[in-house]
ZAMARGU-4260 file (C-alpha; in steps of 0.2 Angstrom, whole numbers, plus 5000, padded with zeros to 4 digits):
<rodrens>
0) 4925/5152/5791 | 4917/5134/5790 | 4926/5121/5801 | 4931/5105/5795 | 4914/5097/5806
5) 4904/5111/5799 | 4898/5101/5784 | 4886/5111/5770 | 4874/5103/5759 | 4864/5111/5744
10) 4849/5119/5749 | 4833/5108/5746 | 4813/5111/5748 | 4809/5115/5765 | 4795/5101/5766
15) 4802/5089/5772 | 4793/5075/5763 | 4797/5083/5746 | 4809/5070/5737 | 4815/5079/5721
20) 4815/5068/5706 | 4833/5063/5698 | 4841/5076/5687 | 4850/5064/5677 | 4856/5049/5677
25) 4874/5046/5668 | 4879/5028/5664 | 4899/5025/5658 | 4898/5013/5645 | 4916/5018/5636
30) 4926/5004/5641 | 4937/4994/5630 | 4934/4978/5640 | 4952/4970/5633 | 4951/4955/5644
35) 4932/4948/5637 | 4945/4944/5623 | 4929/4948/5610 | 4922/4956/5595 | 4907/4961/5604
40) 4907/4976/5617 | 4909/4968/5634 | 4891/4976/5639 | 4881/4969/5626 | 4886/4952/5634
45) 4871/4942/5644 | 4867/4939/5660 | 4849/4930/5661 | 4846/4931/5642 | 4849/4952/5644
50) 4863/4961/5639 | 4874/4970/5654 | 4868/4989/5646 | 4851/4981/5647 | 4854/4978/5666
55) 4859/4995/5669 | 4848/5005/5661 | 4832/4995/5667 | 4837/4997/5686 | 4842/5016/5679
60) 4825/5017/5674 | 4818/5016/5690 | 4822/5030/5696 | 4814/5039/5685 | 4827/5052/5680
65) 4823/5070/5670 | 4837/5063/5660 | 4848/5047/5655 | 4865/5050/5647 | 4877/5035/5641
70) 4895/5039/5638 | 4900/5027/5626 | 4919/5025/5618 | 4926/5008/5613 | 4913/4997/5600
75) 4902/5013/5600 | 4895/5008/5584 | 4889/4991/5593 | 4884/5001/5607 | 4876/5014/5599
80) 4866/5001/5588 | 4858/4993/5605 | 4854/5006/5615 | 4843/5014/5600 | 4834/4999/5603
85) 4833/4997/5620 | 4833/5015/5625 | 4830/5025/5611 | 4826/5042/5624 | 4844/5041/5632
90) 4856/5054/5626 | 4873/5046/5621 | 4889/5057/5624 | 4906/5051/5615 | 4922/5049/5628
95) 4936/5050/5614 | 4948/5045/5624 | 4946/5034/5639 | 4958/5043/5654 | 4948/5038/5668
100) 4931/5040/5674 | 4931/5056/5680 | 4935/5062/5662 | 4920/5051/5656 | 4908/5057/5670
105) 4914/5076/5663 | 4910/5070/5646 | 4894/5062/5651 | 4888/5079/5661 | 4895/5090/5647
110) 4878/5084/5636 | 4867/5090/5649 | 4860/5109/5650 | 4875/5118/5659 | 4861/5125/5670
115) 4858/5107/5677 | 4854/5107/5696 | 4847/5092/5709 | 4854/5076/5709 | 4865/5066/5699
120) 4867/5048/5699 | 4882/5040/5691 | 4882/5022/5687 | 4891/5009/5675 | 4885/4998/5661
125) 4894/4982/5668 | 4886/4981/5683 | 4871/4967/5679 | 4866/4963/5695 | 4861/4982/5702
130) 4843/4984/5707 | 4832/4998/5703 | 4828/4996/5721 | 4846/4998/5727 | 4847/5013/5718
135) 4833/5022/5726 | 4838/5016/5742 | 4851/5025/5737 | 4846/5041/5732 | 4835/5042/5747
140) 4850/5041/5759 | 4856/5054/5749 | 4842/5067/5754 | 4838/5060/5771 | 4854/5064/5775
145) 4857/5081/5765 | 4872/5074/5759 | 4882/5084/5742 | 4889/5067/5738 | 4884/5048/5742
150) 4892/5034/5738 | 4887/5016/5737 | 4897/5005/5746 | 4899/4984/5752 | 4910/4976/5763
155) 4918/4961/5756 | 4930/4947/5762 | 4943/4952/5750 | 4944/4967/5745 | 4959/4966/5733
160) 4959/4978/5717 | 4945/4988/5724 | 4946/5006/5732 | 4942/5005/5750 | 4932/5018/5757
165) 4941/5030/5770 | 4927/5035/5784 | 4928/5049/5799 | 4912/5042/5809 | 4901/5043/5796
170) 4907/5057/5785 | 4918/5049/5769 | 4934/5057/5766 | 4941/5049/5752 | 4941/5034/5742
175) 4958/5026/5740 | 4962/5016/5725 | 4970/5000/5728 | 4986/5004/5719 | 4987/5020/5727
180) 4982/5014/5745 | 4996/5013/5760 | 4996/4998/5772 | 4983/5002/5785 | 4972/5006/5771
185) 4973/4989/5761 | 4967/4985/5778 | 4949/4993/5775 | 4937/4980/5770 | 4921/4993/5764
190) 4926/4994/5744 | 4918/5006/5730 | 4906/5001/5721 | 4910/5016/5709 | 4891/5020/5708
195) 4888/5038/5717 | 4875/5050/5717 | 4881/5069/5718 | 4873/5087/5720 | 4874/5094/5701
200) 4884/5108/5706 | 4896/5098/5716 | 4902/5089/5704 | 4902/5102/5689 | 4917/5109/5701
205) 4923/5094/5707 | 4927/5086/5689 | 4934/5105/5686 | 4948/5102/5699 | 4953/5084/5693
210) 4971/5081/5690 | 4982/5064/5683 | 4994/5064/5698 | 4989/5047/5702 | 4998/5029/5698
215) 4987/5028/5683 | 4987/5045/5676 | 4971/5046/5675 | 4957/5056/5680 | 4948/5046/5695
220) 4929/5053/5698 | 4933/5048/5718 | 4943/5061/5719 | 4928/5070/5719 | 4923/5066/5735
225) 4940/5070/5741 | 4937/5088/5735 | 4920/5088/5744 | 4927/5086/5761 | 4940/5101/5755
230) 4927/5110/5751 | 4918/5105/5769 | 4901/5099/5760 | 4894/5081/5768 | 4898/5065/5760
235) 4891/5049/5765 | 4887/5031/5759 | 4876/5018/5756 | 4880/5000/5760 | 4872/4985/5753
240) 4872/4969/5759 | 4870/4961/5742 | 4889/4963/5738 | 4884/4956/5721 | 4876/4972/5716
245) 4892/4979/5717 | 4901/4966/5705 | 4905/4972/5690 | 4911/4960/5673 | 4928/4960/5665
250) 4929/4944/5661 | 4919/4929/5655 | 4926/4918/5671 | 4916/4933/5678 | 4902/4932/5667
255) 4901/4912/5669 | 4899/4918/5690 | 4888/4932/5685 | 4875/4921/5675 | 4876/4905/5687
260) 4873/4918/5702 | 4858/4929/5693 | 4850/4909/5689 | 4852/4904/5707 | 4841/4917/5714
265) 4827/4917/5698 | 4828/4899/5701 | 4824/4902/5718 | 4812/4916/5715 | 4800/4903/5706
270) 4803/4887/5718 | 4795/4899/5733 | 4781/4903/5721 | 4776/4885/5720 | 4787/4879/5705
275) 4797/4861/5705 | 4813/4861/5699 | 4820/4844/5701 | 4836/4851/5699 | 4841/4869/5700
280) 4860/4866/5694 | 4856/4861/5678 | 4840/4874/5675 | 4841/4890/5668 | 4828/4903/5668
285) 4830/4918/5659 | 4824/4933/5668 | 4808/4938/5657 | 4800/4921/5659 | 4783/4919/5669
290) 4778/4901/5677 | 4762/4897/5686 | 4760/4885/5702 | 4762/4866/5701 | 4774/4868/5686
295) 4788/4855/5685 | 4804/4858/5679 | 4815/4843/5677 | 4836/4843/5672 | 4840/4849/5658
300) 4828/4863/5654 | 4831/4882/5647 | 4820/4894/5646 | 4822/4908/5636 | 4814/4924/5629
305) 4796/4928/5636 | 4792/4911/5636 | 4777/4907/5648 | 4773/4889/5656 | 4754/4888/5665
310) 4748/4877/5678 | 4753/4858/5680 | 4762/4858/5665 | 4778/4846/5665 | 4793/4852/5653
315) 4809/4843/5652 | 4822/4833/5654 | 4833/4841/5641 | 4822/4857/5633 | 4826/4870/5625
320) 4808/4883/5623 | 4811/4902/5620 | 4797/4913/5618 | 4784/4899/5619 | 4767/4899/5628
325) 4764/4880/5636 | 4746/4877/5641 | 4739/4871/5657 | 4745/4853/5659 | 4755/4850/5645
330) 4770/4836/5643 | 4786/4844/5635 | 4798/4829/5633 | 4817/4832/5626 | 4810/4847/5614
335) 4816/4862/5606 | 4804/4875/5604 | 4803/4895/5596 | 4789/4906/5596 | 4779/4891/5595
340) 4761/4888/5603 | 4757/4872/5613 | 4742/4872/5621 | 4734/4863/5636 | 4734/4846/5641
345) 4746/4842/5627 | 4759/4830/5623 | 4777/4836/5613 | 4791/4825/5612 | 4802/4817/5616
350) 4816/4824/5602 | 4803/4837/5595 | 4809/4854/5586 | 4793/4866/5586 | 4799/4880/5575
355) 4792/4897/5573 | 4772/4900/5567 | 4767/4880/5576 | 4752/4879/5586 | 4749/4864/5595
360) 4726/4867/5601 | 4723/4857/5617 | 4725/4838/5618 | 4734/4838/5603 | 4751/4829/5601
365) 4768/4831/5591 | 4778/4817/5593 | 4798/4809/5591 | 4807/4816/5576 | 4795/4827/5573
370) 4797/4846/5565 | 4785/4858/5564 | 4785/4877/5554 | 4772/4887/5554 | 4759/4874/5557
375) 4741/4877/5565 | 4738/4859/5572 | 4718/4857/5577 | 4713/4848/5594 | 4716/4831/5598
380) 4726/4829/5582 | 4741/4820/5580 | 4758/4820/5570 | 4766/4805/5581 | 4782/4802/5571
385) 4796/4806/5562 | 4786/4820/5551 | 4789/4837/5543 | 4775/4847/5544 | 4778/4864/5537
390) 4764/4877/5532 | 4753/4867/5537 | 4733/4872/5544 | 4727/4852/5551 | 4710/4851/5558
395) 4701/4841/5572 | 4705/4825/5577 | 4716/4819/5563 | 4729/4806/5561 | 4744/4809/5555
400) 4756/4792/5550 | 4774/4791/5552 | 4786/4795/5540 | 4774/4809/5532 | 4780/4824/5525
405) 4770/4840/5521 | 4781/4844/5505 | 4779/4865/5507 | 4794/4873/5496 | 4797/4871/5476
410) 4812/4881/5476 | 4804/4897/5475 | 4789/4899/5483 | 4781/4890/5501 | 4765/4885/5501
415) 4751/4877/5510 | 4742/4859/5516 | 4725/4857/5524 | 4720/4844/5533 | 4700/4847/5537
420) 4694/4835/5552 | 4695/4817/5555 | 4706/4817/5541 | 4718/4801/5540 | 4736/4801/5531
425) 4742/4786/5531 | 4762/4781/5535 | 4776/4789/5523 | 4766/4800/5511 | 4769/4814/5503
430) 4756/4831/5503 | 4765/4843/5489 | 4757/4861/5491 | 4747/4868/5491 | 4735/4854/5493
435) 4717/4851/5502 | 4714/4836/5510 | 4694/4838/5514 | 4684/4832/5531 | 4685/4814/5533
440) 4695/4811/5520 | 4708/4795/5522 | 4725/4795/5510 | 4732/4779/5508 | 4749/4774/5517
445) 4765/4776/5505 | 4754/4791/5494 | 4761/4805/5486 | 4746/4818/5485 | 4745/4831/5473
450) 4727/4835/5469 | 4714/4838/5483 | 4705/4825/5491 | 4686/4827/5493 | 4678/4825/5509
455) 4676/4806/5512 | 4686/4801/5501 | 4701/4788/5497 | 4715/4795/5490 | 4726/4780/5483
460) 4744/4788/5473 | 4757/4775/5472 | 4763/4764/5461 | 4755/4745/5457 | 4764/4729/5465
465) 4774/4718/5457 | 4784/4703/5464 | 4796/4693/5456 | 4796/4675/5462 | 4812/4663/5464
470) 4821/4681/5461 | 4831/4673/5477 | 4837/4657/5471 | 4842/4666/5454 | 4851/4682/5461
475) 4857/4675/5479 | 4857/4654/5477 | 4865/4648/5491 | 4863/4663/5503 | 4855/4663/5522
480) 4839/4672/5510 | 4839/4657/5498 | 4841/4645/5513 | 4828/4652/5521 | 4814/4653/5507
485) 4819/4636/5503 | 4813/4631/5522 | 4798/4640/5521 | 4780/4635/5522 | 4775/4648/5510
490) 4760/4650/5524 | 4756/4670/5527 | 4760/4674/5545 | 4747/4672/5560 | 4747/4689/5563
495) 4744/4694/5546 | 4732/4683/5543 | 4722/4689/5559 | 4725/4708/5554 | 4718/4701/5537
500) 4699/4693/5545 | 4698/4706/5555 | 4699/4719/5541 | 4688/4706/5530 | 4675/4706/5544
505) 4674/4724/5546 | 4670/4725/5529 | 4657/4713/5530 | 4648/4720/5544 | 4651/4739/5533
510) 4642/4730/5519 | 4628/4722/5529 | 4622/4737/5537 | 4624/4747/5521 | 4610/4733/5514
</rodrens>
């Protein structure tokens, strides 16, 4: 008979460098999650711009597992609905009830082939910050030590509400819960993660001998490895030194410290590959972002989505971009941006909204209080200020005045403006698509264009002048405007008269040539 020291692990390859691949890999995702106080599951919840089950699954994924099974129980219709997006190979196993996680891991093991042997790991949907790397560190303890059950473990300043972790030497001999531990116990400063990876076997039998005598009247899986050492079988653990890839989220005090902690380090991640951030506190990077060297991020920026910033290029104070590509060089001034385009050595901003379909070509410029939907602007154009410019296709080196608005909706159907180059609009027009405004073409400030323009052309559309004189003194006699006329020379202003000769002389010069 097998002494207690006499410790037996299943039988692996006798090659030694042999590392069998993960049978499975279960994730318990049933949780009610009553304090996130929310209509949404607590692991569809963010961190870094990707939802908690997201987290798991991904550092799950690297393990390659044979197979992926989430137990899902509260919200499962939520759940369900994400993870046929995000993992639409993984197996989903209902835990009816929730009566502990050893009745979840049972429920989780039941949709496997009952013949399943090797490894299994068992991990949780609420725990964003695990590594796929951890894991495998993991897992490879596990067989370098032959062990029947491992179990990932931290040591933490204050380990209240955790279950400490009960060692001989190395061996583990039980895993105490913090309600159920006695004094010396509450003592133990290495804590659970409740992330584990057992022999298939092992814990087909060990979930068998589970039973609700326990404070909680659940089924605790750590009674597993309690049974393990019954059972004489080797139990051991992993400890990292990243205590945060043992947090888990129940709250969104939690979730605030989560996402402020996930952003520090991505923060970081960038800085040591050459990027300026003025000021990290105020910067968030969501984890799918890509930035080259010499990129400046000044306070206030987000970025979101798969939004991807190259070289030199300055973006903020105050931005919002998601899922936007910035050229080499580009100025990104107090702008919010989606799937939008802005190419290199550009200029957006500042108080710019750059809204789906917009692509800014290089040395192009979209200026303050200016929106922009679905609009292909060409290089070196410009729309300075405060212009709508929706469905729009602009060419080469056009102007664009203030105050313009590419009239694109008639209440039924959205259609388009073109610009062709050198075109020139002048300030608060009008272009009602659809609507061509050829090559070289000019349209006169204050237009309202309805009909294409040919190339070269003057487009005038606006009604005729008309002034009223002494309409003053007969609507307003004795106001600071009647006073005022009263006193005045009646001379036209130096500078318009000077903006007047220029013109005039321009013109001349125009004629003589043509002569």
């Amino acid at each position: 008979m097998s002494t207690h020291s006499e410790r037996t692990a299943p039988q692996r390859s006798s090659d030694a460098t042999a590392v069998p691949r993960v049978a499975a890999v279960i994730v318990l995702a049933a949780g009610e999650g009553t304090r996130m106080k929310s209509r949404t599951s607590k692991i569809l919840h963010e961190v870094a711009g990707e939802s908690m089950i997201s987290s798991a699954l991904r550092a799950a994924a690297a393990l390659e597992p044979q197979r992926l099974v989430v137990v899902v129980g509260h919200q499962r219709a939520q759940v369900e609905e994400h993870l046929a997006e995000v993992a639409p190979e993984a197996t989903i196993a209902v835990q009816e009830q929730q009566i502990g996680t050893g009745d979840a891991v049972r429920v989780g093991l039941d949709a496997l082939p009952a013949d399943l042997s090797g490894d299994v790991v068992v991990t949780y949907g609420d725990v964003p910050m695990l590594s796929g790397a951890t894991l495998q560190a993991l897992v490879d303890t596990h067989n370098t030590q032959h062990n029947a059950a491992t179990v990932l473990t931290a040591n933490v300043d204050d380990p209240t509400g955790y279950g400490r972790v009960v060692r001989e030497n190395h061996q583990v001999l039980r895993i105490v819960e913090h309600k159920d531990a006695d004094p010396d116990e509450l003592f133990i400063t290495e804590i659970n993660s409740g992330i584990y990876v057992f022999d298939a076997d092992l814990l087909r039998r060990g979930l068998a001998s589970l039973r609700t005598n326990n404070s909680q009247g659940e089924l605790y899986l750590t009674d597993v490895i309690e049974y393990a050492n019954r059972h004489h079988h080797a139990v051991g653990a992993y400890q990292t030194e990243d205590t945060w890839q043992t947090e888990g989220v129940n709250d969104r005090v939690q979730l605030a410290r989560m996402n402020a902690e996930v952003n520090r380090r991505i923060c970081e991640h960038w800085m040591l590959q050459g990027v300026t951030i003025a000021d990290p506190a105020t910067t968030w990077i969501q984890r799918d972002v890509t930035l080259e060297q010499d990129v400046t991020l000044l306070p206030g920026t987000q970025l979101l989505g798969a939004t991807s910033i190259a070289a030199g290029a300055t973006i903020g104070p105050d931005t919002t971009l998601k899922d936007v590509e910035v050229g080499e060089d580009a100025q990104v001034i107090r702008t919010h941006g989606e799937l939008a385009v802005i190419g290199p050595r550009t200029n957006v901003g500042p108080w710019a909204r750059l809204r789906p379909g917009t692509e800014l070509a290089m040395g192009g410029k979209i200026g303050t209080f200016v929106e922009t939907k679905n609009a292909k602007i060409g290089e070196n154009s410009k729309v300075p200020h405060l212009t709508y410019c929706g469905d729009a296709i602009i060419g080469e080196d056009v102007n664009v005045g203030a105050g313009t608005v590419f009239a694109n909706y008639d209440g039924k159907h959205k259609s388009t403006t073109h610009l062709g180059d050198d075109v020139f609009i002048g300030s608060n027009s009008v272009l009602v698509a659809p609507v061509d405004v050829a090559d070289g073409a000019f349209v006169a400030a204050g237009s309202a264009i309805i009909d294409d323009v040919p190339a070269g052309a003057l487009a005038v559309a606006r009604g005729r002048e008309h002034v009223s004189d002494s309409w003053v003194a007969a609507r307003h006699p004795g106001s600071k405007a009647d006073e005022a006329a009263r006193n005045s020379t009646g001379d036209i202003h130096p500078a318009v008269q000077a903006s007047r000769q220029a013109l005039a002389a321009d013109a001349a010069k125009n004629s003589s040539q043509d002569n």
